[in-house]
N, C-alpha and C positions, 0 to 999 in steps of 0.2 A: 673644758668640755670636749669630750673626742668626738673624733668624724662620725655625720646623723649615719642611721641605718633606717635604707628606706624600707618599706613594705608595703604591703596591701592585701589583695584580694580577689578573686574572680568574682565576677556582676554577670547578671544573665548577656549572653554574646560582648563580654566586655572584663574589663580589667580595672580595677580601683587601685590606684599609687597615692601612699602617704609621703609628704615632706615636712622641714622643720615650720615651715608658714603654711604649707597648703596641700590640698589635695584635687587630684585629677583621676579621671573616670573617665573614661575611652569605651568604646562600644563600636561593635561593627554594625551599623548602621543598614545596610546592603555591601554587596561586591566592592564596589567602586568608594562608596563611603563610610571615613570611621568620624565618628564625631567626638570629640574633645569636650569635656567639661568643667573648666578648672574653679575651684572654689579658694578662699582661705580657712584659713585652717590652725588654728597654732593649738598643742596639748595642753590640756588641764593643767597638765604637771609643769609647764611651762610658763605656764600663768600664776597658780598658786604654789612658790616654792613648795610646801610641808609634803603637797600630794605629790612631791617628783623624791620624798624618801624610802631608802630601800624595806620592802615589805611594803609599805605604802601605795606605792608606785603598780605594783601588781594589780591591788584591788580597782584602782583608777581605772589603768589600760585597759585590763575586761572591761568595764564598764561602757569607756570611751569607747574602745572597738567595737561594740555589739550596736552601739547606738549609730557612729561613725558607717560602719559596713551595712547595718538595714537602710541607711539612709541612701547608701548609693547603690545599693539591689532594688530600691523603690525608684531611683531613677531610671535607672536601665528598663526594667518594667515597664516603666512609663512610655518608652520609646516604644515599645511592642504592643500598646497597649491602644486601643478601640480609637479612644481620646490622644493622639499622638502627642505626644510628652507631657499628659496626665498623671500625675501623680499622687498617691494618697497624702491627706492632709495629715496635721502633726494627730489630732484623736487618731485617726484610724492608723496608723503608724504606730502611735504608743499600744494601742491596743494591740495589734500586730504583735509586739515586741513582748509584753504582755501572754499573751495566750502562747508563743513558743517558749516562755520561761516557763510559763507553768506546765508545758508537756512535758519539758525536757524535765522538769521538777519529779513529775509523777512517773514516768519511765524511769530515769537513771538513778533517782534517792529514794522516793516514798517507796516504789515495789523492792528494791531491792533490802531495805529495811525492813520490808516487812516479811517478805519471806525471810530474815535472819531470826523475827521473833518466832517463828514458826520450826526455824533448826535449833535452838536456846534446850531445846529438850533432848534433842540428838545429838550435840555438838559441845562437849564440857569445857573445851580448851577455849578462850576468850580471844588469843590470838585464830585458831584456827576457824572461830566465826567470822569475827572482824577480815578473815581474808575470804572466806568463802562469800561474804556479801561485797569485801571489792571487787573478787574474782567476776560474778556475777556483773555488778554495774559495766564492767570493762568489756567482758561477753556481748552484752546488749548495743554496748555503743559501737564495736566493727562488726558486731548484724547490721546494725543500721546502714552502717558506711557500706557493709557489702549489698545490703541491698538498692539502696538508691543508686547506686555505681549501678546498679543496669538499668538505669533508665536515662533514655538515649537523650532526655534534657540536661540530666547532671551529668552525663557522661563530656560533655559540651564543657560544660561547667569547667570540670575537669583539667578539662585538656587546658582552658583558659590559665586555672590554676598554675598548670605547667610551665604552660608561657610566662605567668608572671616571678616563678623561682628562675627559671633560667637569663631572664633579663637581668634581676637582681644580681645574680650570680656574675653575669657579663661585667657589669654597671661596679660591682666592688672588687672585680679584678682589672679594673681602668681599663678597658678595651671600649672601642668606640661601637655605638647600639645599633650594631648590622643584623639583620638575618644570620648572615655565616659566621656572622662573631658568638652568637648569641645558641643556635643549634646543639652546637656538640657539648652546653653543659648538660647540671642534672636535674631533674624536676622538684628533685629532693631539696629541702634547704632547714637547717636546725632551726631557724628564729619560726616556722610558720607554725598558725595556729592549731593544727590540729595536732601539733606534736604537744604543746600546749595543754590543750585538753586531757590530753593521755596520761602527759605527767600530775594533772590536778589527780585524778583517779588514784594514781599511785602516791601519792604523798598524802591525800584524806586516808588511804587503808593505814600509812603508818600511823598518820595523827592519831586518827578514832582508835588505833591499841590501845591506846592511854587512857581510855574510859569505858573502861568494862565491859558490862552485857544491860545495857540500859535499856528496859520498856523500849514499845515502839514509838509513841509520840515524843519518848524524850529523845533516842534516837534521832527522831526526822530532829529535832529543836537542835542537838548537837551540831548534825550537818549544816544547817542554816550557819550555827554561830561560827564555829571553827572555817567555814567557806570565804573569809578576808583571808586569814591566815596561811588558809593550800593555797590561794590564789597568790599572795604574795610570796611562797617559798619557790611554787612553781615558775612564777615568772624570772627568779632571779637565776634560777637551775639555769634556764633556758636562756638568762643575755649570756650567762657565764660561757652555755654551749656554744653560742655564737660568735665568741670572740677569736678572732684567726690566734693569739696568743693565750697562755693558760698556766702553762704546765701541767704540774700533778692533777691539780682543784682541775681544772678542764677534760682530763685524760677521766677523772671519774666521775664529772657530770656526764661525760659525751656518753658513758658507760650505761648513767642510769637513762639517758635520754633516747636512746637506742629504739625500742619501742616505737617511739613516735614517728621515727625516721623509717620505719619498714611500715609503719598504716600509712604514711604517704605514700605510699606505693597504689595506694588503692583509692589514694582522694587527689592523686594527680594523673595526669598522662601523656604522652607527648602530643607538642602541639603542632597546628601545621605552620608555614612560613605566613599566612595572613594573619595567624593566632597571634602569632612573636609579632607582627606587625603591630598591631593593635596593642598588645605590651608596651612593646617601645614607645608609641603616642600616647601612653599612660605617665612612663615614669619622665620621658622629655615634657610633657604638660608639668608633672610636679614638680622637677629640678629649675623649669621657669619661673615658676610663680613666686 
C-alpha cells in the first residue's frame, strides 16, 4: 500500500482533513478559539475490498465524499447556528443531500439535454451535438462558480479552501506545519475536487459520442446510467494526476487535467495566517487520530 494521501475540504469558517482511520474538522470558533473535532473514520473501500477496485473505487469516493463533506458542513453550521452546536438530524440531512442532487441534476443534465433535443434539427453532425451540449453543462457550471465567488460567504469559503491545498502541499513535501512553512505554497492542488468534477464533464462528452442522437428521456436515462462509469475513469485520471511520479501516462493526464487546475483559481484564494492556522488543527487532529 503506498503512502495515504490526505484531503479534505473547506466547512463554513473551517477546514475538514481526511485520514486513513479518521477525520478532523477545525473551525474558527472566534479570534482566540479554533475548536477541533476529531471523529473515526475508516473508507468504504477499506472496509469492503471489491469497492477499493479501480473503476470502482471512483463511484464509492463520490459518494463517500458527498456524504462525508455535508456531514461536516452540517457541523460547522451547527456551531453558527441559534442552537449552539445544533445540528440537522440524519432525515433532514438526507433530505438536504437529496434536494442539491436533484438541483444539480436539473441545471447540469436534464436542461442541458434538453436543449440538445431542441439543436437535433439544426445540428446533423452527432459529435458536434454531443459537444455543443457538454460545452453547454461546462458553461453553466463556472457561471455558477463565478457567481457564488462573489458572495462574501463563499468567498470565506474560499480562502478556507486555500489554506487547506497549501497545508497539504506543506505536509507532503515533509516540512514541519508552520505558518511560514506553509504560505508561499499554491492554492492549486491536482487531487481537489473541483478539478474533479470538471473532468467528469469532459469524459461524459466523450463517453455520450458513443450513443448517438437519443430522444430526450433516453438521453437524461443515458447520463444516469453511464454516470459509474465517468465517475470511475475520472477519478483514476485524477490519482494518476496526482502522483509526484508518472511519466508519459502522467505528462498526458496532467495535460487533459489542466482545466481543473485553472477553475481553481476561482474556487480557491489565498488565505490569511489564521486561515492556515486553522488548516494546520485540521490535518494535526487527523494525522492523530
Amino acid at each position: 500500500m503506498g503512502k495515504f494521501q490526505y484531503g479534505g475540504q473547506a466547512v463554513i469558517e473551517g477546514v475538514m482533513m481526511r485520514g486513513p482511520e479518521g477525520m478532523a474538522i477545525a473551525v474558527q470558533r472566534s479570534p482566540e478559539e479554533i475548536v477541533v473535532e476529531k471523529r473515526p473514520l475508516t473508507a468504504w473501500s477499506r472496509r469492503f475490498k471489491p469497492l477499493g477496485w479501480p473503476l470502482v473505487r471512483g463511484v464509492v469516493a463520490l459518494i463517500e465524499s458527498l456524504v462525508v463533506g455535508m456531514g461536516a458542513l452540517n457541523y460547522s453550521a451547527g456551531l453558527f447556528a441559534e442552537g449552539e452546536g445544533e445540528e440537522l438530524g440524519a432525515k433532514e440531512l438526507a433530505m438536504t443531500i437529496l434536494v442539491a442532487l436533484g438541483l444539480t441534476f436539473l441545471i447540469f443534465v436534464a436542461f442541458p439535454a434538453f436543449i440538445a433535443t431542441l439543436l437535433k434539427e439544426r445540428i446533423t453532425s452527432t459529435f458536434l451535438l454531443n459537444l455543443a451540449e457538454g460545452f453547454l453543462k461546462i458553461s453553466l457550471f463556472v457561471l455558477y462558480i463565478v457567481i457564488i465567488s462573489r458572495l462574501e460567504d463563499i468567498r470565506r469559503v474560499f480562502e478556507y479552501h486555500g489554506a487547506e491545498h497549501k497545508t497539504i502541499h506543506a505536509h507532503e513535501a515533509g516540512l514541519p506545519l508552520t505558518v511560514e512553512n506553509i504560505r508561499p505554497f499554491s492554492t492549486i492542488h491536482p487531487r481537489c475536487g473541483t478539478s474533479f468534477l470538471l473532468l467528469v464533464f469532459f469524459v461524459s462528452i466523450f463517453i455520450f459520442s458513443f450513443f448517438g442522437r437519443p430522444p430526450f428521456w433516453q438521453r437524461i436515462g443515458l447520463h444516469l446510467a453511464i454516470l459509474p462509469l465517468v465517475a470511475g475513469i475520472s477519478y483514476e485520471l485524477i490519482k494518476l494526476a496526482g502522483r509526484p511520479t508518472g511519466g508519459v501516462a502522467k505528462t498526458v493526464v496532467g495535460f487533459i487535467t489542466t482545466p481543473g487546475l485553472w477553475l481553481q483559481r476561482l474556487t480557491t484564494k489565498e488565505p490569511s495566517a489564521e486561515q492556515i492556522q486553522v488548516a494546520i488543527a485540521a490535518l494535526e487532529g487527523v494525522i492523530e487520530v
